[in-house]
LUMGUTI-666529 format. One record per residue (C-alpha): residue in three letters; x, y, z; residue number from 0. Coordinates in nm, 3 decimals. Layout:
- ALA, X, Y, Z, NUM
...
# end
This chain:
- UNK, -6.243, -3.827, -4.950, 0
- UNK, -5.917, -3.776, -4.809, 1
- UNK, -5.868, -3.873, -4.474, 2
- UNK, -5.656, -3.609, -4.225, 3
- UNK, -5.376, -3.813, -3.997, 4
- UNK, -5.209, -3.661, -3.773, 5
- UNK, -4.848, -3.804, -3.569, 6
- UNK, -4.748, -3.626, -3.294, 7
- UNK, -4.372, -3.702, -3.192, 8
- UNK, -4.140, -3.531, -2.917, 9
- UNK, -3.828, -3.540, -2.836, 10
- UNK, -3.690, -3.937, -2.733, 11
- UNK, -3.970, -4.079, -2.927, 12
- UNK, -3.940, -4.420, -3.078, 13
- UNK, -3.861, -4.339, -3.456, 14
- UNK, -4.030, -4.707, -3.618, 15
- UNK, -4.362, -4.561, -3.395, 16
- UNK, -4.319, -4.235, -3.617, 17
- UNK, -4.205, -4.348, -3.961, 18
- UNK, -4.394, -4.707, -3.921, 19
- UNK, -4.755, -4.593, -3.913, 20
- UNK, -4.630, -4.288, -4.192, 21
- UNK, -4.488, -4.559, -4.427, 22
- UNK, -4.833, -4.761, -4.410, 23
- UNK, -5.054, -4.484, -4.476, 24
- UNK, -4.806, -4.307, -4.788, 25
- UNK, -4.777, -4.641, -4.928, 26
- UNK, -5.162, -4.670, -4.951, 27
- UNK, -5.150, -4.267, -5.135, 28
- UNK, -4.897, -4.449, -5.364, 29
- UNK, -5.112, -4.724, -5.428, 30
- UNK, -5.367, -4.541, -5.519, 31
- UNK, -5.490, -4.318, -5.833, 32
- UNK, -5.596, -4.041, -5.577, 33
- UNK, -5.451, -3.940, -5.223, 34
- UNK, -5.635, -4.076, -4.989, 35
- UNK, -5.471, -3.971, -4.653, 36
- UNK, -5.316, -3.614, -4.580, 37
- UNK, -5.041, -3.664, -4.325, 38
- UNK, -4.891, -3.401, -4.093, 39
- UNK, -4.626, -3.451, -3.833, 40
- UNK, -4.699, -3.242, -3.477, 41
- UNK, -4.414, -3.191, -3.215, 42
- UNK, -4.336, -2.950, -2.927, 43
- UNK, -4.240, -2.711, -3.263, 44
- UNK, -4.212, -2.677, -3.586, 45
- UNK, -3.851, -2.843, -3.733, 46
- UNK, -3.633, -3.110, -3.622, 47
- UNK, -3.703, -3.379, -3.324, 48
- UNK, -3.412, -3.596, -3.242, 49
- UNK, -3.560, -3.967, -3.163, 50
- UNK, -3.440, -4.210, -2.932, 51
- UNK, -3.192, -4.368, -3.170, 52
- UNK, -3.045, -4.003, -3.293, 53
- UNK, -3.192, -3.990, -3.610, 54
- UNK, -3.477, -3.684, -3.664, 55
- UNK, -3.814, -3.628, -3.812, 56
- UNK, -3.945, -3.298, -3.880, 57
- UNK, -4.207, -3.173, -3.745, 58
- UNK, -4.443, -2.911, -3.980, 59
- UNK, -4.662, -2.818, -3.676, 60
- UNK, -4.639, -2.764, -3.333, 61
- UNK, -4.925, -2.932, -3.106, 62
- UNK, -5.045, -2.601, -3.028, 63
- UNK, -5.140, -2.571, -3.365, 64
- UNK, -5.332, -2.909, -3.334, 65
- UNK, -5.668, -2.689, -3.285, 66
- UNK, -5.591, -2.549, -3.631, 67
- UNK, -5.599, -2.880, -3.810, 68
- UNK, -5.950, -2.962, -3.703, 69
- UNK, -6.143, -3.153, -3.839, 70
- UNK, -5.895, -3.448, -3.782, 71
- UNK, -5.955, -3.823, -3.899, 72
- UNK, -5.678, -3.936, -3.675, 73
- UNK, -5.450, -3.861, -3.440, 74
- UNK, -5.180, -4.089, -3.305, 75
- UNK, -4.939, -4.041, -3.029, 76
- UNK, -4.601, -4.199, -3.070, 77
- UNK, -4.449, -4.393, -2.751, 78
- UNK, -4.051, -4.375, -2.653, 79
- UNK, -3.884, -4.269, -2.381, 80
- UNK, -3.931, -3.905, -2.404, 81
- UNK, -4.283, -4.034, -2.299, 82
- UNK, -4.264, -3.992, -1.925, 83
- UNK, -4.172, -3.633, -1.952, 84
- UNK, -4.468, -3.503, -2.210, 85
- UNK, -4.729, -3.656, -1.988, 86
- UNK, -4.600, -3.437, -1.708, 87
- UNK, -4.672, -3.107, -1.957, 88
- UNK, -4.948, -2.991, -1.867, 89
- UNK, -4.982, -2.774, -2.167, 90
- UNK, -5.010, -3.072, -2.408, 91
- UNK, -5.268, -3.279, -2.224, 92
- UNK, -5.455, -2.993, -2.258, 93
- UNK, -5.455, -2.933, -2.559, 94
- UNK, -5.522, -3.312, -2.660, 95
- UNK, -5.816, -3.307, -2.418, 96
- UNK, -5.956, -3.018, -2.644, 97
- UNK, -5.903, -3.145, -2.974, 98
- UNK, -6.040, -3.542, -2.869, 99
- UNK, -6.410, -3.500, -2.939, 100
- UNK, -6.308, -3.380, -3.238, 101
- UNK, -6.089, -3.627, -3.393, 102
- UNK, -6.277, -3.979, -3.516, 103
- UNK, -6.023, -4.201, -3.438, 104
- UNK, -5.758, -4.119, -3.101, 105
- UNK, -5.482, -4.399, -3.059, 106
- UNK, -5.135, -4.502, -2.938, 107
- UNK, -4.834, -4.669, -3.052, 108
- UNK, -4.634, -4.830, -2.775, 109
- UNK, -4.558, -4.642, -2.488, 110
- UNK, -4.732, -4.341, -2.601, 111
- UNK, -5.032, -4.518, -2.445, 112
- UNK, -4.907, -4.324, -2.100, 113
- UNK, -4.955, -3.987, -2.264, 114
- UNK, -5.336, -4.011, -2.342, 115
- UNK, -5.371, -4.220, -2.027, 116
- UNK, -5.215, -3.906, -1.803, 117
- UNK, -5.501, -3.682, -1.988, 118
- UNK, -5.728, -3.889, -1.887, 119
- UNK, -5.827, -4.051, -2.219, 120
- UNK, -5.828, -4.410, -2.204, 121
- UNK, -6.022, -4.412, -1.885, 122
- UNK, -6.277, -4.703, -1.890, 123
- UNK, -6.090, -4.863, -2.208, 124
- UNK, -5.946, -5.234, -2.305, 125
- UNK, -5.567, -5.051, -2.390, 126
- UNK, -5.240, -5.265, -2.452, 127
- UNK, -4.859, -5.140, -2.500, 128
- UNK, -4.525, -5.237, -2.508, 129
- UNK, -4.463, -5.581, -2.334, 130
- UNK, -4.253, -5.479, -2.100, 131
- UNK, -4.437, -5.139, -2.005, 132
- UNK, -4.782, -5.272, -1.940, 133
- UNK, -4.736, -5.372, -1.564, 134
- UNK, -4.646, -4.995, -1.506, 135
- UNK, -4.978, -4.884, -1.729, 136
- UNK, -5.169, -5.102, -1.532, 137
- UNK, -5.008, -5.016, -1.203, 138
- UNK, -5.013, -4.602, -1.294, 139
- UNK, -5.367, -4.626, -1.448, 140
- UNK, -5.585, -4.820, -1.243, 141
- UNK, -5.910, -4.722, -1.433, 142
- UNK, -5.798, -4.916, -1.770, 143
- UNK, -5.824, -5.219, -1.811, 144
- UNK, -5.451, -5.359, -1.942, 145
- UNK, -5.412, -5.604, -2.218, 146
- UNK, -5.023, -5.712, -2.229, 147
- UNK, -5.036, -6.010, -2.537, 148
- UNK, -5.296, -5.826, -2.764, 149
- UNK, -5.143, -5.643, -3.091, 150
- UNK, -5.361, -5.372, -3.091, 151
- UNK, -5.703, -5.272, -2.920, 152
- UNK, -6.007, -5.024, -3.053, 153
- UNK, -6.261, -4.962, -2.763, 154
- UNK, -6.446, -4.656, -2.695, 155
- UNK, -6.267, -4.520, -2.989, 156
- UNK, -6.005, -4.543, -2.872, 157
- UNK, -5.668, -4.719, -3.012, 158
- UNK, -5.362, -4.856, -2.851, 159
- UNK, -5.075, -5.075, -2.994, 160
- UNK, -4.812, -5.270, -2.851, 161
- UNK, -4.466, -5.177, -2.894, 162
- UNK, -4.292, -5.019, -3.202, 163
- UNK, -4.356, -5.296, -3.518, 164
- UNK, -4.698, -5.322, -3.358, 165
- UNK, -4.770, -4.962, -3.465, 166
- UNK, -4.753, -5.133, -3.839, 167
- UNK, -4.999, -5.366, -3.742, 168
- UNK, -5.232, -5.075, -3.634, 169
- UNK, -5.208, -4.838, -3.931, 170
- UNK, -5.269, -5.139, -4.145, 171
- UNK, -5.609, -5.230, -3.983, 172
- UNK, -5.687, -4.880, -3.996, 173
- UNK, -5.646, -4.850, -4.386, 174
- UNK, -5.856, -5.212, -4.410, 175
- UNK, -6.135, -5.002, -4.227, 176
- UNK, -6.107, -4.730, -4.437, 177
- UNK, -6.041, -4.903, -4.778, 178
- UNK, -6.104, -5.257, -4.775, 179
- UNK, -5.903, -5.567, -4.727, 180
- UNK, -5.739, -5.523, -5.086, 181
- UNK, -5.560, -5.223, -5.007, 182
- UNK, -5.454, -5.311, -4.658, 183
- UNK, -5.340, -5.668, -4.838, 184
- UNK, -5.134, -5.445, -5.151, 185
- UNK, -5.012, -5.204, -4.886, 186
- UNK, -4.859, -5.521, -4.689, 187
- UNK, -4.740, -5.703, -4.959, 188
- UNK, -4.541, -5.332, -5.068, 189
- UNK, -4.414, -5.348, -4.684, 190
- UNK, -4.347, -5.719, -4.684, 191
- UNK, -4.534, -5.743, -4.354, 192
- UNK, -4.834, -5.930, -4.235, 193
- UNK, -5.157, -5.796, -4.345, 194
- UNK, -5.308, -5.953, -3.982, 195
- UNK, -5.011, -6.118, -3.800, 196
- UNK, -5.112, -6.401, -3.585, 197
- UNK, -5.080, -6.474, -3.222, 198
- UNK, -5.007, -6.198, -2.961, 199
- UNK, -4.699, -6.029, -2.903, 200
- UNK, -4.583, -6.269, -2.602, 201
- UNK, -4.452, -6.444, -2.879, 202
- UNK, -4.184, -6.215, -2.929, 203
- UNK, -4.034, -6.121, -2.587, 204
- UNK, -4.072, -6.486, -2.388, 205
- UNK, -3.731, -6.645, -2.500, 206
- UNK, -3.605, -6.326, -2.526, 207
- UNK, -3.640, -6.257, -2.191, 208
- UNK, -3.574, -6.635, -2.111, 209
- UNK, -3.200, -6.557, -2.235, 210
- UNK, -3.121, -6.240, -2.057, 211
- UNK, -3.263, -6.411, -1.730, 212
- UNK, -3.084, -6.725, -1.804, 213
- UNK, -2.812, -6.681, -1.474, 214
- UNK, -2.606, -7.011, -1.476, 215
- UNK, -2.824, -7.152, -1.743, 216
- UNK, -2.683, -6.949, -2.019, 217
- UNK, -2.438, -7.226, -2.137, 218
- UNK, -2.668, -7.470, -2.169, 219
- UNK, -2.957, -7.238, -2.298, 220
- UNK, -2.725, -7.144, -2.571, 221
- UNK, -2.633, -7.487, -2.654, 222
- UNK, -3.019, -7.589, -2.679, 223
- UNK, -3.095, -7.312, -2.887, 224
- UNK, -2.805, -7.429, -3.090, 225
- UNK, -2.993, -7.732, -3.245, 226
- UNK, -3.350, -7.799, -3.016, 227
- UNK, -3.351, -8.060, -3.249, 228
- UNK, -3.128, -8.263, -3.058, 229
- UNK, -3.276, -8.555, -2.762, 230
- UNK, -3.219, -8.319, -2.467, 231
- UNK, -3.320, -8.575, -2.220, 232
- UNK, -3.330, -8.401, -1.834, 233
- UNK, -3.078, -8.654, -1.750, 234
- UNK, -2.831, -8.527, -2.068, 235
- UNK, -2.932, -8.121, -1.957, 236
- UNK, -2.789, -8.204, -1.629, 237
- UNK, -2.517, -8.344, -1.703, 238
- UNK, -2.370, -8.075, -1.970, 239
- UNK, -2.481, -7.842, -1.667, 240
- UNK, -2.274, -8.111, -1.389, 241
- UNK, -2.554, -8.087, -1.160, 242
- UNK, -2.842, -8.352, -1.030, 243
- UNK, -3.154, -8.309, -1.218, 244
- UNK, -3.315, -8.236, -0.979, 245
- UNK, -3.108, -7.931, -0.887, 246
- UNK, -3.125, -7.820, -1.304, 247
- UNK, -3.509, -7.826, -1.272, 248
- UNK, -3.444, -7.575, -0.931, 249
- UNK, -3.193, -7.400, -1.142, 250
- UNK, -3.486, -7.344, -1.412, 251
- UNK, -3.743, -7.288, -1.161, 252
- UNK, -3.555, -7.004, -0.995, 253
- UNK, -3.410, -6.825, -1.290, 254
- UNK, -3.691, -6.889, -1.565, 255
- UNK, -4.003, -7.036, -1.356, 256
- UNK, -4.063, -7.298, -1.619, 257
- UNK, -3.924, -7.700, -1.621, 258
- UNK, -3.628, -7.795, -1.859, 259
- UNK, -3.895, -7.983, -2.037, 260
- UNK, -4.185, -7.695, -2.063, 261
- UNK, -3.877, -7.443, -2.223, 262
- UNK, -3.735, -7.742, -2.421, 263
- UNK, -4.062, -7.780, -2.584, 264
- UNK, -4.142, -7.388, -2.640, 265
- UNK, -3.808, -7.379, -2.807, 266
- UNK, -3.909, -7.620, -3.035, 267
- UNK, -4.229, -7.480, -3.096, 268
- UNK, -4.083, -7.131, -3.218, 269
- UNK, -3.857, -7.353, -3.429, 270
- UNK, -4.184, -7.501, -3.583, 271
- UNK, -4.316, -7.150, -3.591, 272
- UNK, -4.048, -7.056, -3.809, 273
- UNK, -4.033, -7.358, -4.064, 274
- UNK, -4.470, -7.230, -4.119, 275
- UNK, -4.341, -6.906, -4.172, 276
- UNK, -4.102, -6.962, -4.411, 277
- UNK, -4.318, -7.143, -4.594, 278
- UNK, -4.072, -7.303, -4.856, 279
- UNK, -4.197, -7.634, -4.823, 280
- UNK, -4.538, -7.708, -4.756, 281
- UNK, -4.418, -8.010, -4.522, 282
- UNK, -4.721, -8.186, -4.311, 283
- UNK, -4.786, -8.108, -3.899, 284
- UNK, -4.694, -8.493, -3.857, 285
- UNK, -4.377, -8.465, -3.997, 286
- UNK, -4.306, -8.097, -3.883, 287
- UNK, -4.376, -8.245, -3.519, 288
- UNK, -4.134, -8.568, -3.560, 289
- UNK, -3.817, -8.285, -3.718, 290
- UNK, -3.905, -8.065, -3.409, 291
- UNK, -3.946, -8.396, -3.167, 292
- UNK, -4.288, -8.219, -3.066, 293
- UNK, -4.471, -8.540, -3.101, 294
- UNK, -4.765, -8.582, -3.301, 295
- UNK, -4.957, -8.372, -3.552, 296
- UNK, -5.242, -8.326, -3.282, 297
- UNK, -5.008, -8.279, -2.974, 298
- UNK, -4.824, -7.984, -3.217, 299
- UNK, -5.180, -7.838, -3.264, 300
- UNK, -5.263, -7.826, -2.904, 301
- UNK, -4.908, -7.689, -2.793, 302
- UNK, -4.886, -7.451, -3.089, 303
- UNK, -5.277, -7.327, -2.996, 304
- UNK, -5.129, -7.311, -2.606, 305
- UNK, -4.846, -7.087, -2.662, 306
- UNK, -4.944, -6.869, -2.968, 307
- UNK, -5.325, -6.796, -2.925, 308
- UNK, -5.366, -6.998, -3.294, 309
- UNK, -5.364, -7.298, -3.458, 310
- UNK, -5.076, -7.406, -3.687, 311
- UNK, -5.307, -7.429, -4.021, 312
- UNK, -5.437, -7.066, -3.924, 313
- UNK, -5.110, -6.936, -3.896, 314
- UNK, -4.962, -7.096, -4.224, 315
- UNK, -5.296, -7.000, -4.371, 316
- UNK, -5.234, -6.602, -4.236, 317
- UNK, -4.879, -6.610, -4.416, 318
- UNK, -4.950, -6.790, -4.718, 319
- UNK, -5.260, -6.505, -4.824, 320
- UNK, -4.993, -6.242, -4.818, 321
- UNK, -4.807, -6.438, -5.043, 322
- UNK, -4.965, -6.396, -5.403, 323
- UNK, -4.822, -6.478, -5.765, 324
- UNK, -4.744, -6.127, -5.819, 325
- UNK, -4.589, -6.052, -5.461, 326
- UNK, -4.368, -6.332, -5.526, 327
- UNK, -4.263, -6.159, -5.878, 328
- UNK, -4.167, -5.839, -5.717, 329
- UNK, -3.964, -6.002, -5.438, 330
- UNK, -3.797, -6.179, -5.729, 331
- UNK, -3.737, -5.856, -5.930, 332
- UNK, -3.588, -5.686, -5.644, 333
- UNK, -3.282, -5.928, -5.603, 334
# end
């Protein structure tokens, strides 16, 4: 059976939450000896829609038509910033109001999470979105219930995604439903993603947003990030900073509400994070803790389980089933 998907994108919409989800569901049709999922882009009209970063899709249907392609499998609504004006259209909340009971599977990527939460469509739900929008959803939307670390949700049918890569994440698990683990694992392996990536997207945004925030700590951030490896004692912070430490750990409070030594060791952590993912040498927690002064094997297990929602062995685990013998060979026979 082939499945029915439906995008809809508008003008300002995040291209990756457009050609992201598209990619994972034509690479399963290409991976397969039969088409499996029939894909149709919907916008305000048929033909071009300029995204947020210039480039265009093209649309084959307008979302008035959207009544037309019933029975749908799935619909998804992409997020951007042309977001905040479609929910205030009238016209197309009312026309995804109509077409909802008959569509098996109604979901988000990123942002678009406002759209179907201005029709009135993820009342009662567990949603997520974008990192940095989800105080707003919550704040706008009082009747859902706001999830701002989780990758993606399903409840009541209903599925949301956190911001743009995320909407990867979602289309994948929506293939594993619909074909198995095998596909979804091929299908990643084609994308070079992770089949189910671990930990929640906090991960990605904390020193992020620790750097942009950094105020007078950006000289010594930078240097820390430089090599975290180094014995950053609080005495040695303050003193590249010429302050008391006891005015750096203000300094952090005020600017970054952590301790030198809480963002020291996160910074180390990703560090460790990284050597797991790269996965080049299968080196030991006890001496992945000593390189990354985290310790010991246990303390690295308890911080790592802390900050990323997983243990270090899960996560390595995660990475290394993605990487088979023959995904290896076609990485090879790319270069």
């Amino acid at each position: 059976m082939t499945r029915h998907i439906a995008l809809f994108a508008y003008p300002d919409c995040q291209l990756l939450d457009v050609s992201g989800p598209w990619q994972v569901f034509a690479s399963a049709n290409a991976l397969s000896p039969q088409p499996l999922y029939q894909l149709t882009l919907v916008a305000d009209a048929v033909g071009p829609v300029a995204t947020n970063g210039g480039l265009a899709v093209h649309a084959t249907h307008s979302y008035h038509q959207l009544t037309h392609l019933l029975p749908l499998d799935t619909l998804l609504v992409a997020g951007g910033s042309g977001v905040l004006q479609q929910r205030e259209i009238a016209a197309v909340k009312q026309v995804l109001c109509e077409v909802a009971p008959e569509v098996r599977r109604l979901g988000s990527i990123c942002s678009g999470a406002f759209l179907l939460a201005a029709a009135g469509l993820l009342d009662g739900c567990r949603v997520t979105t974008h990192w940095r929008h989800a105080p707003q959803l919550a704040d706008e939307y009082p009747a859902l219930s706001v999830e701002p670390d989780a990758l993606y949700i399903e409840s009541n049918g209903r599925y949301t995604s956190a911001g743009v890569t995320a909407g990867i994440d979602l289309a994948l698990s929506l293939v594993e439903a619909d074909h198995g683990a095998d596909l979804a694992g091929r299908v990643a392996r084609e994308l070079v993603v992770f089949l189910q990536r671990p930990g929640g997207q906090s991960q990605f945004s904390e020193i992020l947003r620790h750097q942009q925030e950094a105020g007078p700590l950006r000289r010594l951030l930078d240097q820390l990030h430089a090599d975290p490896s180094v014995d950053h004692g609080l005495e040695s912070m303050a003193d590249l900073m010429a302050v008391s430490p006891r005015h750096l750990t203000r300094l952090f409070r005020r600017y970054l509400n952590t301790t030198p030594g809480a963002y020291l060791t996160q910074l180390r952590l990703e560090q460790a994070r990284l050597a797991l993912l790269n996965g080049r040498e299968n080196v030991s927690l006890e001496r992945l803790a000593q390189r990354w002064r985290l310790g010991g094997a246990e303390q690295l297990r308890r911080q790592f389980q802390r900050y990323y929602g997983v243990s270090p062995s899960v996560y390595r685990q995660r990475f290394a089933s993605s990487q088979t013998d023959d995904s290896i060979q076609e990485k090879v026979s790319c270069l």
